[in-house]
N, C-alpha and C positions, 0 to 999 in steps of 0.2 A: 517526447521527453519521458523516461524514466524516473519513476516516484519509489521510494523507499516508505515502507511504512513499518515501522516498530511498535514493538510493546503493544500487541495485538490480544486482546483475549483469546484464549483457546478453543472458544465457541465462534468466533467469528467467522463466515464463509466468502467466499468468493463476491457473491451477491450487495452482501452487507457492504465490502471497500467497493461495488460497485456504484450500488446507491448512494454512498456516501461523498464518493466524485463528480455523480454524472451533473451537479446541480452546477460545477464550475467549469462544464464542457465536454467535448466528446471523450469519451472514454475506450481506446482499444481493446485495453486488455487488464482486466484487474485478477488477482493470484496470490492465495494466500499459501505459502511454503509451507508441507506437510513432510515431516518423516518419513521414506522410504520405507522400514521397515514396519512402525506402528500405524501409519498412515493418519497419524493426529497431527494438528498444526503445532509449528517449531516459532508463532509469536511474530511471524513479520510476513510483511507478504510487497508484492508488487504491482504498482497500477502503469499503465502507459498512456498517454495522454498527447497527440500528435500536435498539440498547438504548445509551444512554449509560452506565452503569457498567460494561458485556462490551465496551466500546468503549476506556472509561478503563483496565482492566487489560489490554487487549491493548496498549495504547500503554505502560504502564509495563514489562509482559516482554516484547515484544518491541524494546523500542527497545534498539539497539548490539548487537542479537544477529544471530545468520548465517541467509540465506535462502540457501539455494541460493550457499552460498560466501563470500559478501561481508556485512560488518556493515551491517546497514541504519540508517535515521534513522527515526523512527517517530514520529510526532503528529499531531495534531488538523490538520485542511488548515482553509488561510484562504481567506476568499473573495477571488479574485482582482480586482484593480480594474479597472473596467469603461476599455474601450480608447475612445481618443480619435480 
């Protein structure tokens, strides 16, 4: 399952949405999206989590709680629509 995560502080790393998951199950791959060009983070990032119900309660406790200072938005990522 793919996890959306928002409204990320801009100090936040990789590490941090890792720790911040792993307490609700295995964690694949956690990714916090950085600008190409400045290579600073762009506030959201991505975790992956191969169990969907260690997926579903990581999204109901962490969603509106604090990563690294700032309240995050936490849910299920949608596939984005394919570019024209």
């Amino acid at each position: 399952m793919k996890i959306y995560v928002g409204n990320l502080s801009f100090r936040a790393t990789d590490d941090d949405l890792r720790a911040a998951f792993e307490p609700y199950g295995e964690v694949v791959s956690a990714r916090v999206i950085k600008d190409k060009e400045t290579g600073r983070s762009r506030g959201f990032g991505f975790v992956e989590m191969p169990n969907q119900d260690e997926g579903n309660a990581a999204i109901d406790k962490l969603n509106n709680t604090d990563i690294v200072d700032r309240a995050v938005r936490v849910n299920e990522a949608q596939e984005r629509p394919p570019r024209r």
